[in-house]
C-alpha positions as CSV (number, residue, x, y, z in Angstrom):
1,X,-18.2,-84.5,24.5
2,X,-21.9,-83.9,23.8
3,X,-22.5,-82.8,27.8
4,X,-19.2,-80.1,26.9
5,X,-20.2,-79.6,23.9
6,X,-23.8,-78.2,25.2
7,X,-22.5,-76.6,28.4
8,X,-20.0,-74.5,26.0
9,X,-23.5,-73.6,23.9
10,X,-25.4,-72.8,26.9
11,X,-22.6,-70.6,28.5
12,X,-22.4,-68.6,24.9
13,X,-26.1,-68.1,25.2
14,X,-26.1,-66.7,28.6
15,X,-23.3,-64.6,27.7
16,X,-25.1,-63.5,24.5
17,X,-28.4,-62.2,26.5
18,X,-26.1,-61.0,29.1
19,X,-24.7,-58.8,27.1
20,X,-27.6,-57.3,24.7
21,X,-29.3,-56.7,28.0
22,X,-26.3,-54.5,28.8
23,X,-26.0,-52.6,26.0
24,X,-22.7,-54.0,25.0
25,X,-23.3,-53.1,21.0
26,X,-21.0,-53.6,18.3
27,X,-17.0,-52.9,18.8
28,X,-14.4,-52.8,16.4
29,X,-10.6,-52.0,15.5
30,X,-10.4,-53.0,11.8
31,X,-13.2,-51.2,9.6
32,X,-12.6,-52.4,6.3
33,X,-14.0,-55.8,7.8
34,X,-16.5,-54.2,10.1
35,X,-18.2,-51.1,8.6
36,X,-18.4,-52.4,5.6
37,X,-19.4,-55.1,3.4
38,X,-18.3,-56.5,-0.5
39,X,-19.5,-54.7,-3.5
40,X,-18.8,-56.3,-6.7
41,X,-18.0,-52.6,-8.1
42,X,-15.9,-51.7,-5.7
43,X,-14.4,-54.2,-3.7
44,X,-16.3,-52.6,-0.7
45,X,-19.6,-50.7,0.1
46,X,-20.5,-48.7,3.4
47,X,-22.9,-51.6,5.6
48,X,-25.9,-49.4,5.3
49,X,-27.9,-47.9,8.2
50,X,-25.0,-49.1,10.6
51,X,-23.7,-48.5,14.0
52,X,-20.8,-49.2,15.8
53,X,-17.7,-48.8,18.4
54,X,-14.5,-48.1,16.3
55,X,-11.7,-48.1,18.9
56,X,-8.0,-48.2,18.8
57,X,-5.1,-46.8,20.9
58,X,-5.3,-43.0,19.9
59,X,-9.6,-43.0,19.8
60,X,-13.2,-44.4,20.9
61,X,-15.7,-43.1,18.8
62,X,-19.2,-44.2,17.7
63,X,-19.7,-44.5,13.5
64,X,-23.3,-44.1,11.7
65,X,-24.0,-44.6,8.4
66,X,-27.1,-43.6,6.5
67,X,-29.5,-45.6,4.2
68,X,-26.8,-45.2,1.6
69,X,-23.9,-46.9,3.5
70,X,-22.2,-43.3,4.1
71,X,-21.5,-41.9,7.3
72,X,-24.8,-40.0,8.6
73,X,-24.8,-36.7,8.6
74,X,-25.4,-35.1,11.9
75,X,-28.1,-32.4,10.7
76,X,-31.6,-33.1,9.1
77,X,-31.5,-31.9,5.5
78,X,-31.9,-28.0,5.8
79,X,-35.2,-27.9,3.5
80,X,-34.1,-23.9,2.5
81,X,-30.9,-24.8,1.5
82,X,-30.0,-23.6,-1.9
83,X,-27.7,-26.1,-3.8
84,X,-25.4,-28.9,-2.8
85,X,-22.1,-29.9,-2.1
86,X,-21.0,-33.7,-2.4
87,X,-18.0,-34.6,-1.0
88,X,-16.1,-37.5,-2.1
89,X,-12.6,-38.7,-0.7
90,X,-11.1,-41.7,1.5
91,X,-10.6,-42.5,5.0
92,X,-10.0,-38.6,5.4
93,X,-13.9,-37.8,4.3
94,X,-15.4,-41.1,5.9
95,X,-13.8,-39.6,9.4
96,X,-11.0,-42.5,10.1
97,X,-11.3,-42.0,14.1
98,X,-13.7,-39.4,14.5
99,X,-17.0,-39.2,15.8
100,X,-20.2,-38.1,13.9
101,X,-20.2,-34.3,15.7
102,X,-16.4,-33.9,14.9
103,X,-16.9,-35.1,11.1
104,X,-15.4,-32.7,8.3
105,X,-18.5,-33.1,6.1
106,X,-20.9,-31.8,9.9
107,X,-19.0,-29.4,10.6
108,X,-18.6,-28.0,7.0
109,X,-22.5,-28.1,7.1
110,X,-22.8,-26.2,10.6
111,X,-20.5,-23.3,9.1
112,X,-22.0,-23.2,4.9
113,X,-25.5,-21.7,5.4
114,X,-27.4,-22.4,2.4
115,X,-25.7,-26.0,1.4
116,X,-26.5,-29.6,1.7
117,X,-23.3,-30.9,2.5
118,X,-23.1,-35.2,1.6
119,X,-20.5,-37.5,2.6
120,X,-19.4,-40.2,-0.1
121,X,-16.0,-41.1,1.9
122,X,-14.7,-44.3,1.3
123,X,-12.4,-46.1,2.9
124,X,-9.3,-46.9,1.0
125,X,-10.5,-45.3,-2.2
126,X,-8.5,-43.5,-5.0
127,X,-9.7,-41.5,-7.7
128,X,-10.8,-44.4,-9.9
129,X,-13.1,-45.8,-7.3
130,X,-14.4,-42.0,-6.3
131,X,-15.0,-41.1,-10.2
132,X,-17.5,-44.7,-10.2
133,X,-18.9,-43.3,-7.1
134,X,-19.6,-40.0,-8.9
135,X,-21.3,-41.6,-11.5
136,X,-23.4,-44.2,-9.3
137,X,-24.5,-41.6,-6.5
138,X,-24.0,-38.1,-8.0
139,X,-23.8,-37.1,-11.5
140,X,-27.9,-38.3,-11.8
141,X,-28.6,-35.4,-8.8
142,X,-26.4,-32.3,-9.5
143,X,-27.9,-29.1,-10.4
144,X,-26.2,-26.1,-12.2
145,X,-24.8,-24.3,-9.0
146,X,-24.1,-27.2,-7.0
147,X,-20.7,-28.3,-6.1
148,X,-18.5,-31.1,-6.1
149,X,-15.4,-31.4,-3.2
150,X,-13.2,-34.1,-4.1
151,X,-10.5,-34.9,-1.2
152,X,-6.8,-35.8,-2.6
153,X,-4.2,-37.5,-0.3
154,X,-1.1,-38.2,-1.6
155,X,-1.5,-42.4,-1.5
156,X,-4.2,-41.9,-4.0
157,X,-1.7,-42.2,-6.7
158,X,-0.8,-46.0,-5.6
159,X,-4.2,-46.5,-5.1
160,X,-5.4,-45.5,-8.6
161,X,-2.6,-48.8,-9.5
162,X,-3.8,-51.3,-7.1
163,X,-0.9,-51.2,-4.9
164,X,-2.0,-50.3,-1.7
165,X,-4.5,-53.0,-1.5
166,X,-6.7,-55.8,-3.1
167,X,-10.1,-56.3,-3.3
168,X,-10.7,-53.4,-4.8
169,X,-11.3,-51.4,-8.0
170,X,-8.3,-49.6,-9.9
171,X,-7.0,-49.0,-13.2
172,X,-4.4,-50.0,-15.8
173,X,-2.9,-48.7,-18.6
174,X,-3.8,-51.3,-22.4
175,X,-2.3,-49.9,-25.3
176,X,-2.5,-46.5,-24.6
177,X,-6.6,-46.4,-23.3
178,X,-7.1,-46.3,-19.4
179,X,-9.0,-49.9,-18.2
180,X,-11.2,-50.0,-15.2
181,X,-9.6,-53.4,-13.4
182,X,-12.5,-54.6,-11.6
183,X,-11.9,-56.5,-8.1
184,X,-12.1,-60.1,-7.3
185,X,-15.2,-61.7,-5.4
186,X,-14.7,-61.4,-1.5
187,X,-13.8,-64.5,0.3
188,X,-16.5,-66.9,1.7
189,X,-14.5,-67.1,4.9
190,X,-14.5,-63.2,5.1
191,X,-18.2,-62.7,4.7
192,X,-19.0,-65.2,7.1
193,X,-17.0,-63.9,9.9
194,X,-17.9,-60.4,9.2
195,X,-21.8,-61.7,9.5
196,X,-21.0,-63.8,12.1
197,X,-19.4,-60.0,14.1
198,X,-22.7,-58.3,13.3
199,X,-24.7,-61.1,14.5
200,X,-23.4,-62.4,17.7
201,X,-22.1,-60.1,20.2
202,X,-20.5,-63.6,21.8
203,X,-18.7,-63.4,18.3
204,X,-18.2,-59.9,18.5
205,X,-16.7,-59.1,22.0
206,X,-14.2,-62.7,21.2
207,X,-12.6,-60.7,18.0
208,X,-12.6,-57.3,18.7
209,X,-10.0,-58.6,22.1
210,X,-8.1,-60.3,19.8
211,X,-8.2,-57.5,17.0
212,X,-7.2,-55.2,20.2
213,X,-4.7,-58.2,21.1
214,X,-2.8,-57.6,17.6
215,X,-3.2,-54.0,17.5
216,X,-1.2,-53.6,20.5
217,X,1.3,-56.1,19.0
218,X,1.5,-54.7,15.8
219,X,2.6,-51.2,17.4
220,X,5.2,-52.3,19.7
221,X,7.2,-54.0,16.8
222,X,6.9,-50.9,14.3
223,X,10.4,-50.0,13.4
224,X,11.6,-46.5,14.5
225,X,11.6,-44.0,11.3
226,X,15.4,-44.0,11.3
227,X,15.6,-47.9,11.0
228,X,12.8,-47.8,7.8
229,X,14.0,-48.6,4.3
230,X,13.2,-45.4,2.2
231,X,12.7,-45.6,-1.5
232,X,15.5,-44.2,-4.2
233,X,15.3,-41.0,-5.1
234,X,15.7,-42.3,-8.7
235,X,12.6,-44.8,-7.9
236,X,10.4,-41.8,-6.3
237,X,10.5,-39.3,-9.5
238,X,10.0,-42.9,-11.8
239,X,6.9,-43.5,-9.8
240,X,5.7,-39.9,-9.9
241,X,6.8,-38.7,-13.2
242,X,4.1,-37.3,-15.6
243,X,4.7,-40.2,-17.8
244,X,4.2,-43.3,-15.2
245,X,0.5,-45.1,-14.9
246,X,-0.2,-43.6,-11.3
247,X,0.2,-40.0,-12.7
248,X,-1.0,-40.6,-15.6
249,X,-4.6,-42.5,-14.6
250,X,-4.8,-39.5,-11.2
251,X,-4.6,-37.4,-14.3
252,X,-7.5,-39.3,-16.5
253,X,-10.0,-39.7,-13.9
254,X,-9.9,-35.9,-12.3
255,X,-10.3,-35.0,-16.0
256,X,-13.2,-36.7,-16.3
257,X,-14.6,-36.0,-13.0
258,X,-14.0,-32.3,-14.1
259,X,-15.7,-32.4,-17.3
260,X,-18.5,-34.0,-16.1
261,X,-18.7,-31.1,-13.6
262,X,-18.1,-28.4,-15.9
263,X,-21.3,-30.1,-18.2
264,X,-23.7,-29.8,-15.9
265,X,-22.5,-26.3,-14.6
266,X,-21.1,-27.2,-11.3
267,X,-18.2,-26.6,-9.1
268,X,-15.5,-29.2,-9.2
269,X,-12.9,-28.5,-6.4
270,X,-9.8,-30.3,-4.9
271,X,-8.6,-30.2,-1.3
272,X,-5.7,-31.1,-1.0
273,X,-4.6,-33.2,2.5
274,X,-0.8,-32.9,3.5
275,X,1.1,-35.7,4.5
276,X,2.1,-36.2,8.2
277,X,5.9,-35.5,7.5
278,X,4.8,-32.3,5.9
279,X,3.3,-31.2,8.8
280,X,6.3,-31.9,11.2
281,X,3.9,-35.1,13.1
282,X,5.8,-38.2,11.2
283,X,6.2,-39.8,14.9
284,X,8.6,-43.3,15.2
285,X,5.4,-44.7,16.0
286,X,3.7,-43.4,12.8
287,X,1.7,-46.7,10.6
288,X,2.3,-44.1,7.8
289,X,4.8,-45.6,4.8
290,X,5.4,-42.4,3.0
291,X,8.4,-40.5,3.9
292,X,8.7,-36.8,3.1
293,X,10.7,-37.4,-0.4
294,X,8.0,-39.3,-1.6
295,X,5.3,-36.4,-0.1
296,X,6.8,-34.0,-1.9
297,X,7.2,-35.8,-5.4
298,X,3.4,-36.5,-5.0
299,X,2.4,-32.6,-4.1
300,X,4.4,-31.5,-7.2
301,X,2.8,-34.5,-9.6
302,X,-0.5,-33.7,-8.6
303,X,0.4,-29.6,-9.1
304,X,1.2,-29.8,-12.5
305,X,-2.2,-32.1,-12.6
306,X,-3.9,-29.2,-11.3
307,X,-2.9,-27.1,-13.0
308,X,-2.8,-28.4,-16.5
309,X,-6.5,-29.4,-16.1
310,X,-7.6,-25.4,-14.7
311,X,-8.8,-27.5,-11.4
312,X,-9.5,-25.4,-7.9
313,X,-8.0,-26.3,-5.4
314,X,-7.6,-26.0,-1.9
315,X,-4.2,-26.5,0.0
316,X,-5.4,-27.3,4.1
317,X,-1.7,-27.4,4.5
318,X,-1.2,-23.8,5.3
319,X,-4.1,-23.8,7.7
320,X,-3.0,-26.5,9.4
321,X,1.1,-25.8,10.2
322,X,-0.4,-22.0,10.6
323,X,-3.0,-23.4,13.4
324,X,0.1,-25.6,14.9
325,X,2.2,-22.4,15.0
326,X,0.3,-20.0,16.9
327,X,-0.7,-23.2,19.7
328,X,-4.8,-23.5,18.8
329,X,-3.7,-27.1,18.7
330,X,-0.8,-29.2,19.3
331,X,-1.3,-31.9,16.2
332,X,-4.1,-32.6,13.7
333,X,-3.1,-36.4,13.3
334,X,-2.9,-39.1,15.5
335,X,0.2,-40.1,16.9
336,X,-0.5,-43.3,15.6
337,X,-2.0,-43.4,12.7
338,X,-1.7,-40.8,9.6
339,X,-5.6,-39.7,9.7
340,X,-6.8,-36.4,10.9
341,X,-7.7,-36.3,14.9
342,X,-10.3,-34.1,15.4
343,X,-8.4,-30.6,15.3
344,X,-7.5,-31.6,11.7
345,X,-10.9,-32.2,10.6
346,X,-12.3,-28.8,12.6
347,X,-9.2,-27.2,10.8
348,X,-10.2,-28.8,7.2
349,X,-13.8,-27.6,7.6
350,X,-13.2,-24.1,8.1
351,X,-10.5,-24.0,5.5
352,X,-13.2,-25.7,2.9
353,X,-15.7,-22.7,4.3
354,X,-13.6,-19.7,3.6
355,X,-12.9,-21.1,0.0
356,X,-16.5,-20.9,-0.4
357,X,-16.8,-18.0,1.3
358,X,-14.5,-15.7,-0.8
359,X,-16.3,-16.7,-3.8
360,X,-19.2,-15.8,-3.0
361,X,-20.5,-19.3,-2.9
């Protein structure tokens, strides 16, 4: 056992110089467990100054974060730039798929001469987790004339609940008064294996074939869109009716977020991301849960949001079908998965561009 034992080390340690001599670097398929780490704010932080292979079925692209755990922007800082624009969102502004070059926030700051465009995506977040963002990384650094992009996806509404996942920050609804619910402490076991992924490339290369392994599973046993349970109507307009907590904490925190804005004499702007069904790319194959009932009760809550608060916004859903229509590109999402593929993304940007272009701005 003790000969095996140190064969089986041995063979790990050839295999480990082996493959740092050939450049094998860091490869993933899940990146809440690979790009980044726990935050006890948040639930999760961007790993900071952090590189690595995201790959999956419908892409292969390299990720790069900055000092500040955000995905790096491609430019240096333009030192004549006039004012800023911070972008915060989910998946959609941390570029889910995308490389650094095809990145909405890059290619918004290759088109808006004069701005500092900054990415604050996170993964997974809702409003509640991007208006603590705001406050840690932003609010201390605006200037009047500087502006403020927040990106709105329709599954923000369950994630302002905590119903889309755990770990991570949200809110609730005590006695009338909005409560920040804090996350729970990350596993032991979790950390450890994501340290033990960014430290051995034996480790590394062993469960990104397995995460690969289950990836391929995983999309050979979706259920075809006709087969999928679909909510109630009745249980769609409860869950998005201007008097249910989703709809009613979306609606606290972009009041906040607005305020805060309006204070310090800045912009505050939404864009607002259409779901795949909307845009006529709901495949059978699609990981996205929303069906179009539901994408359309969620466009109309957060309208009368909008619109009750005097908010900007931007609808890329227009742009997008328009684009689709005339053949500049064939689809903006992935066939299997709901984010933007690098058309949407180009399509976003320019969209984003001419809003600030008409104003002047």
């Amino acid at each position: 056992m003790a000969a095996l034992g140190l064969a089986l080390v041995t063979a790990c340690g050839i295999v480990e110089v082996g493959l740092r001599l050939c450049g094998f670097g860091h490869n993933y398929t899940n990146p809440m467990g690979s790009f980044f780490e726990p935050d006890s704010e948040l639930g999760c932080h961007g790993k900071a100054n952090f590189v690595g292979r995201f790959h999956r079925t419908d892409f292969d692209v390299v990720v790069e974060h900055d000092a500040d755990g955000f995905r790096r922007n491609e430019l240096p800082p333009d030192p004549a730039a006039r004012h800023d624009i911070y972008v915060l969102g989910d998946s959609f502004v941390w570029g889910y798929g995308v490389g650094q070059h095809d990145l909405l926030t890059n290619q918004m700051q290759r088109q808006l001469g004069g701005w500092r465009v900054h990415n604050l995506g996170l993964i997974g977040a809702g409003t509640v987790e991007e208006y603590l963002l705001f406050q840690k990384h932003v609010i201390d650094r605006l200037r009047p004339g500087d502006a403020v992009l927040l990106v709105f996806f329709n599954n923000d509404f369950g994630d302002n609940i905590g119903l889309h996942s755990t770990g991570r920050v949200c809110a609730t609804i005590d006695n009338g008064e909005v409560r920040v619910v804090r996350p729970a402490r990350a596993s032991t076991m979790r950390q450890w294996k994501n340290w033990m992924k960014d430290t051995s490339y034996v480790f590394n290369l062993a469960a990104y074939c397995a995460d690969c392994y289950k990836q391929n599973s995983l999309l050979k046993t979706l259920p075809d869109r006709a087969t999928r349970p679909l909510p109630s109507p009745e249980q769609v307009r409860a869950d998005t009716c201007d008097s249910s907590p989703a709809v009613q904490i979306t609606r606290h925190y972009l009041s906040e977020l607005s305020d805060a804005c309006r204070a310090k004499q800045v912009r505050f702007l939404i864009a607002y991301v259409p779901g795949q069904a909307e845009l006529g790319e709901d495949d059978v194959t699609s990981t996205s849960d929303l069906s179009l009932p539901e994408e359309v009760a969620c466009r109309q809550a957060f309208g009368r949001i909008a619109r009750d608060l005097a908010i900007e916004t931007i609808d890329l859903t227009s742009p997008m079908v328009d684009a689709k229509r005339v053949g500049r590109f064939d689809r903006v999402t992935f066939p299997h998965d709901f984010h933007w593929n690098a058309a949407g993304h180009t399509l976003a940007a320019e969209a984003i561009a001419a809003a600030f272009a008409a104003t002047g701005q």
